[in-house]
Structure formats: structure tokens, C-alpha cells
C-alpha positions as CSV (number, residue, x, y, z in Angstrom):
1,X,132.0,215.3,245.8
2,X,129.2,217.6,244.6
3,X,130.3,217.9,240.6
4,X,130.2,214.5,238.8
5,X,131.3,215.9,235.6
6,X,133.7,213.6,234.0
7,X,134.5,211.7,236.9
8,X,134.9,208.1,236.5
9,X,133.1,205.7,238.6
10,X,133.2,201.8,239.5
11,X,129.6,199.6,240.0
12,X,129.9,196.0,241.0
13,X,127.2,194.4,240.5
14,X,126.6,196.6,237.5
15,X,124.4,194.6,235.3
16,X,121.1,194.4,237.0
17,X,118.8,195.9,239.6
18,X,120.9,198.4,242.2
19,X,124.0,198.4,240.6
20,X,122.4,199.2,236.9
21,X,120.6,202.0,238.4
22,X,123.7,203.7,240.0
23,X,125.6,203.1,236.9
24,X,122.5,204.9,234.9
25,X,122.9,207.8,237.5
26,X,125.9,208.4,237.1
27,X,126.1,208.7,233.4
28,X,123.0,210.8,233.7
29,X,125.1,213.2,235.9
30,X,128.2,213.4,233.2
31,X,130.5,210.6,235.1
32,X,132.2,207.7,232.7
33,X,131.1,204.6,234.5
34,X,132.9,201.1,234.6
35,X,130.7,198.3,235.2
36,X,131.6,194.7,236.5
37,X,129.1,191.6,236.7
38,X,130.1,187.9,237.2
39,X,128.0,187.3,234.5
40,X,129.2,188.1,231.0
41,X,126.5,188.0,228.8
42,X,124.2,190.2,231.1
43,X,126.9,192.6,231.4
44,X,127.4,193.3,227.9
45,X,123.8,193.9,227.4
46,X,123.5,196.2,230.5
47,X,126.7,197.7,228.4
48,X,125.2,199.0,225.0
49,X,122.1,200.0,226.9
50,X,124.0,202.0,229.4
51,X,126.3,203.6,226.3
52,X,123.7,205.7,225.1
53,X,124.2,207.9,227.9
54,X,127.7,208.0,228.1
55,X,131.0,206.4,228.2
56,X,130.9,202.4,229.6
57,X,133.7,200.0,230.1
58,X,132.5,196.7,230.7
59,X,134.9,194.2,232.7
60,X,133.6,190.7,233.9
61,X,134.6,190.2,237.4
62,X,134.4,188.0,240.0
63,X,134.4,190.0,243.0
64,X,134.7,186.8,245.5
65,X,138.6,187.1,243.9
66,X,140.9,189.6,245.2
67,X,143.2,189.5,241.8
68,X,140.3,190.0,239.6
69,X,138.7,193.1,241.6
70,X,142.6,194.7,241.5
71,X,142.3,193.6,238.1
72,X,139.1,195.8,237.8
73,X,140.9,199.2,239.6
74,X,143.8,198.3,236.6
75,X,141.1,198.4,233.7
76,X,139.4,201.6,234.9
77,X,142.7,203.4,235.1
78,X,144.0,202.6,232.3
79,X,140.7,203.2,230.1
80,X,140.0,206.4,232.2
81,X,143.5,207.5,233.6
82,X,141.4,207.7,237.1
83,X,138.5,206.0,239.8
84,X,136.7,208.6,242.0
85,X,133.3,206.9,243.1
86,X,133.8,203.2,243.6
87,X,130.3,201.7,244.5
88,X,131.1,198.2,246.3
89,X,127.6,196.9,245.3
90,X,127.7,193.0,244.5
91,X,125.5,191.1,246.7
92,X,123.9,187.4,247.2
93,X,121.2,186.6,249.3
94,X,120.1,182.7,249.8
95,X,117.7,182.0,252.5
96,X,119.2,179.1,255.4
97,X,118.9,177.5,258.5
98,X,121.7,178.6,260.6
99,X,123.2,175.1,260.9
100,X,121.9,173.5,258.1
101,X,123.8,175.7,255.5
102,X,126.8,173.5,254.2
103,X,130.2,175.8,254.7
104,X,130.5,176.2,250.9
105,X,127.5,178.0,250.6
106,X,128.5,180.2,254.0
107,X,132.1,180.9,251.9
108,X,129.8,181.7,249.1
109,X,127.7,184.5,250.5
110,X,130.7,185.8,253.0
111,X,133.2,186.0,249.3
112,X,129.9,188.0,247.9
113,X,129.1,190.3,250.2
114,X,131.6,190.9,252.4
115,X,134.9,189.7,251.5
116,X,134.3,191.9,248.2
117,X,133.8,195.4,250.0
118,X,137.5,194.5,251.5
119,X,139.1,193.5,247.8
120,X,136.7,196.9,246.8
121,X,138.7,199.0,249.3
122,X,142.2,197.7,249.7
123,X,142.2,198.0,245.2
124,X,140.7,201.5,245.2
125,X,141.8,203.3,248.1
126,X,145.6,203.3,247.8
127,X,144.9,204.9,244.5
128,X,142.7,207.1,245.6
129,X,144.9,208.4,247.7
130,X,147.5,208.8,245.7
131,X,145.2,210.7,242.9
132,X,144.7,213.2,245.6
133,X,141.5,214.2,243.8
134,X,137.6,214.2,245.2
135,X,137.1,210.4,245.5
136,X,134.2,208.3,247.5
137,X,133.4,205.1,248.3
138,X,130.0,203.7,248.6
139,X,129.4,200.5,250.2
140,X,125.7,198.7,249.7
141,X,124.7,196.8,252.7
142,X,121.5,196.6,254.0
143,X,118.6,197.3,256.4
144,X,119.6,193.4,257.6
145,X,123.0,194.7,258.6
146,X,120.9,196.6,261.5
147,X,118.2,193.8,261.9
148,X,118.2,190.2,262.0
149,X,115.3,187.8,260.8
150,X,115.1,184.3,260.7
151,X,116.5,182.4,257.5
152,X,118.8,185.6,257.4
153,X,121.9,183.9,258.8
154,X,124.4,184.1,256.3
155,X,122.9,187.5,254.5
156,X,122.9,189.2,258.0
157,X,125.9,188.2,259.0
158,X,127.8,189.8,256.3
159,X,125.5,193.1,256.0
160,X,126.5,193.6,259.8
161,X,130.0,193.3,258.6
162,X,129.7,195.6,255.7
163,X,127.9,198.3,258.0
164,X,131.3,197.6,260.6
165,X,133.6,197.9,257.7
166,X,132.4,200.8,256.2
167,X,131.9,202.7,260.0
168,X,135.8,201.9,260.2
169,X,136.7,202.7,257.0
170,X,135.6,206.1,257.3
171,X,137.0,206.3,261.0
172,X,140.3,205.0,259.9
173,X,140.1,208.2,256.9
174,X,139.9,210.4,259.2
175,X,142.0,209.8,261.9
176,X,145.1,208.6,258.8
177,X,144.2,212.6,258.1
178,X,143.3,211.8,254.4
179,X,140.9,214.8,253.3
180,X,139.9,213.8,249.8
181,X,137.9,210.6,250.5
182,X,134.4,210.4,251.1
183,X,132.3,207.2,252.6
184,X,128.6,206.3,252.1
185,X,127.0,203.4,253.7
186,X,123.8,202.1,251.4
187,X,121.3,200.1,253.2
188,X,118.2,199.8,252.0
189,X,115.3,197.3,252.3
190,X,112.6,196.2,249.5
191,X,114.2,198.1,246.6
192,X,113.5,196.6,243.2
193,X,115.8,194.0,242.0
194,X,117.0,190.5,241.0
195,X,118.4,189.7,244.6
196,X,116.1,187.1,245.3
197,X,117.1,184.7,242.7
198,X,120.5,183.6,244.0
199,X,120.7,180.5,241.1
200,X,121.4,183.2,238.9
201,X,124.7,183.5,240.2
202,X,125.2,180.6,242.9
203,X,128.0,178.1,241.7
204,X,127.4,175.3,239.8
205,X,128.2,173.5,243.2
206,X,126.0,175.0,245.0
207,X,122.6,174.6,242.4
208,X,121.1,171.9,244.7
209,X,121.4,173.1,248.0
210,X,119.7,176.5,246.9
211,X,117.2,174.7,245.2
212,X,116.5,172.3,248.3
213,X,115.9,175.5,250.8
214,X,112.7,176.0,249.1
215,X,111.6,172.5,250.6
216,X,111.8,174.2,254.3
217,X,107.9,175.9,254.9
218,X,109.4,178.8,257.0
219,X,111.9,179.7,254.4
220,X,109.9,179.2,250.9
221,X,107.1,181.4,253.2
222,X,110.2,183.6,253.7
223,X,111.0,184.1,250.9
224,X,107.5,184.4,249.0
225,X,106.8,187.5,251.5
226,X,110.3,188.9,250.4
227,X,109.8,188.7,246.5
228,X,106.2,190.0,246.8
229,X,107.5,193.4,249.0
230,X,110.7,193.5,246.5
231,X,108.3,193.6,243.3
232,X,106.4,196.6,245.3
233,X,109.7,198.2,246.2
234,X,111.1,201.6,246.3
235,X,112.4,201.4,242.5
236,X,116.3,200.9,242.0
237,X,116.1,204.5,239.7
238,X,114.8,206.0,243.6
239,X,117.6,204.6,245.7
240,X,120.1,206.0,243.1
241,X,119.4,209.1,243.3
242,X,119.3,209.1,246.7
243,X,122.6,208.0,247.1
244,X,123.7,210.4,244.7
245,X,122.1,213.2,247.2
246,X,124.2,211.5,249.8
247,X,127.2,211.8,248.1
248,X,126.9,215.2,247.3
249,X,126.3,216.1,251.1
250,X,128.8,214.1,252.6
251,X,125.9,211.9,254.3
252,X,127.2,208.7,255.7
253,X,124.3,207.0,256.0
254,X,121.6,206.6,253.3
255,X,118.5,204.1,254.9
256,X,115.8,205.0,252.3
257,X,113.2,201.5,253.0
258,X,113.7,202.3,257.7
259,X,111.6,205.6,257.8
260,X,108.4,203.7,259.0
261,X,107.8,204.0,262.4
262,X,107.9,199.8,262.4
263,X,111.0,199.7,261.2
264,X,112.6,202.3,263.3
265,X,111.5,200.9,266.1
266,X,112.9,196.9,265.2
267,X,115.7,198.3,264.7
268,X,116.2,200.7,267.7
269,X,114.9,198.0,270.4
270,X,117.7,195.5,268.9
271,X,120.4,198.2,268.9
272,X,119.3,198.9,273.2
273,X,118.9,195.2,273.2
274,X,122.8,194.6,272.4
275,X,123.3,197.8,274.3
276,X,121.8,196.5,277.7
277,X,122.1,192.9,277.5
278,X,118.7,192.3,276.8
279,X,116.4,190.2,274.5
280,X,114.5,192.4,272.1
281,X,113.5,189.3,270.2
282,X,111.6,187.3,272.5
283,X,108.5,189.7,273.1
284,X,107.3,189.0,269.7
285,X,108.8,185.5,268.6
286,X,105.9,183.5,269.1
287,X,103.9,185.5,266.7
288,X,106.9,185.9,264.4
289,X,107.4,182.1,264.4
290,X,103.6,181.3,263.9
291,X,103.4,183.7,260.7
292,X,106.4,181.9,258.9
293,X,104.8,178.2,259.6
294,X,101.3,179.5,258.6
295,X,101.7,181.6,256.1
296,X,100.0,180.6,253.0
């Protein structure tokens, strides 16, 4: 898709942060833009800011439900007779100690991040397909579906999905022979956003355990470090238009926060070390380690 002129395009995740920038974007660019949010009352008021540049449909959503997210594709078509960019963007991250997380927070984060970008494709494709038309689909995962930190277990695990799914999804396009779908893979790193604040959205359930994780030194230092390089971030309006650029081109990758030559080379040596059978990690662990128990 290079022309986003009265095209109509899906953001989950649409009230704050990444998926309020995309949603901006496109209504700067002339598309009519459907946002969904879990949360009602933010949504509304990312609604009547975001209709002063365009056309918005707001639909509360809870993306961890496959009936609700077809429920989504259903609202968009009818308002707008059509979908063509469908940005999979709803995300949770929580901090954890691998075995320590209960399994309802692990069904939590897997529902959020990854089990979504499924509901996101089997809703949209199929009528994608069958429009025919320029369509895409745009999948936000991360620089952690490439790396792996500690007290990333849960958020890794699904970005690595997400970064699998999406690889096959645009494999699977191709080889079905279906010529009017596009894929884009989103994984940035400190971008500007409410991410690291997963009471916002956690269940009501799961209110204590998130709480409690900020009693663990390695992970409240964690997490410190993470909010303070997320303030700093690459803004939300940046990554947009970037992915918008990606779009356009047919890019299937968009890594806007990996450029550094630190970065690049984390992720290279774990991508030879899974390639070679060998430990990338343990070279610098000690260090790594020390910094998160230290850390002030």
C-alpha cells in the first residue's frame, strides 16, 4: 500500500502510547481509523481527540477474546464497508521471575500479546482476502522478541512468538499465492509509552501479584532502568511514521530502537548462539547480574 486515502484501518491498543500514534498517522494520511482499547473511558477520550483529524470509530475490546476481536472486524465493516491496515498492537508487559509467576498471570501476558496477533489475523485476513483490495497487516512485537533479558520471561516469550507468527504469516501469503496482502513486523525498543504500568490493565485478580514484583531488587532495579530509557525514548509520533514508510515500501521489518552498534551486536551473538549451539549469555552474566542487584 503506498496511497492511504480513504482506507480504513484497525489499531488495538488504540488509546495510548504506540497505538494512539499509529491511529493519529493514519488519519493524518486520509485513512478512517477504528480504534479498540480494553479500557472504555480512555478510549473515548483518545476518540474525540483523534476526531478532529478524521473519521474514528471507537469499539471497546478485549483482545485476550477471540469473539470480541471478530466482533471488532464486524464493527469496522459495517461502519466502513472495508479493513485494509489492521495494526495487531495491544501489548502487556509485567516484569517476573521465571518460576515464580503464578500461571494466571503467564495466561494473562500470552492472551495480550500473543494470543491476540492470532484472533488479529484469523478476523481480518479471510476478509481481506476476500475484499481483494491493497490490505496489510502490521504486527507490534519487540526488540525482546530478538533478545532475552532477565525478568523478561513472559514478555519475551510472546514477542518471540509474535516475530514467528508474523515471519509465517507472511510465508504462508505467499506461498497460498495471495497478492494483495502486505505484512510488517514492528519491533521497537524504548519508544515512549504507558507499557510499563501493567496495573492499568492487569485483572482485578492479578492487582497483587503485580504489585508484589516490585518487592524483588533485581526486578524493581529492572524496571526503574526501563521507565527512565522509556521516558527518553524515540517518541510514539517517530515510530509511526516509520512504520508508515514501511508500509509504503513493502519492508517487512521495521527495528527503529536496534541500530546501535550495542544492540546489533546482542542481538546477532544470540541469533549465532542458537545457530551454533553455543552460550552467548555467559560471557557477560556476571556483570549483567551484578548491575541488577546493585543498582541504585
Amino acid at each position: 500500500m503506498k496511497d492511504f486515502k480513504d482506507a480504513v484501518a484497525v489499531v488495538t491498543g488504540g488509546a495510548s502510547g504506540i497505538g494512539y500514534a499509529l491511529a493519529e498517522a493514519a488519519l493524518e494520511r486520509g485513512a478512517k481509523v477504528v480504534i479498540a482499547d480494553v479500557r472504555p473511558e480512555p478510549l473515548e477520550e483518545a476518540r474525540a481527540r483523534l476526531a478532529a483529524k478524521g473519521e474514528v470509530l471507537a469499539v471497546p475490546t478485549d483482545v485476550s477474546s477471540y469473539a470480541q476481536v471478530e466482533a471488532l472486524a464486524q464493527a469496522a465493516v459495517d461502519r466502513f464497508g472495508k479493513v485494509n491496515l489492521m495494526f495487531n498492537n495491544a501489548g502487556v508487559f509485567a516484569s517476573c521471575v521465571t518460576w515464580e509467576a503464578s500461571t494466571e498471570e503467564y495466561d494473562w501476558v500470552i492472551d495480550v500479546n500473543l494470543k491476540s496477533v492470532i484472533y488479529g489475523i484469523k478476523a481480518f485476513v479471510p476478509r481481506m482476502i476476500a475484499q481483494g483490495d491493497p490490505c496489510h497487516m502490521i504486527n507490534t512485537a519487540s526488540g525482546a522478541g530478538i533478545t532475552v533479558h532477565p525478568g523478561f520471561a513472559s514478555y519475551s516469550m510472546t514477542k518471540h512468538g509474535v516475530v514467528a507468527l508474523s515471519e509465517a504469516l507472511y510465508l504462508d501469503l505467499a506461498a497460498q499465492q495471495v497478492p494483495n496482502i502486505g505484512v510488517t513486523l514492528v519491533m521497537p525498543g524504548v519508544v515512549q509509552s504507558r507499557i510499563m504500568f501493567p496495573e492499568k490493565t492487569g485483572p482485578a485478580a492479578l492487582q497483587d501479584e503485580l504489585t508484589a514484583r516490585q518487592g524483588n531488587v533485581a526486578l524493581r532495579n529492572l524496571e526503574a532502568g526501563m521507565r527512565a530509557g522509556v521516558d527518553g525514548g524515540l517518541p510514539a509520533s517517530a515510530l509511526a511514521d516509520q512504520v508508515f514508510a514501511a508500509i509504503a515500501a513493502g519492508d517487512l521489518y521495521v527495528l527503529p530502537n536496534f541500530t546501535d552498534e550495542g544492540s546489533q551486536a546482542l542481538a546477532q551473538a544470540i541469533a549465532l548462539g542458537r545457530a551454533t549451539a553455543s552460550n552467548p549469555y555467559a560471557p557477560g552474566l556476571a556483570a549483567l547480574v551484578e548491575g541488577l542487584r546493585n543498582q541504585a
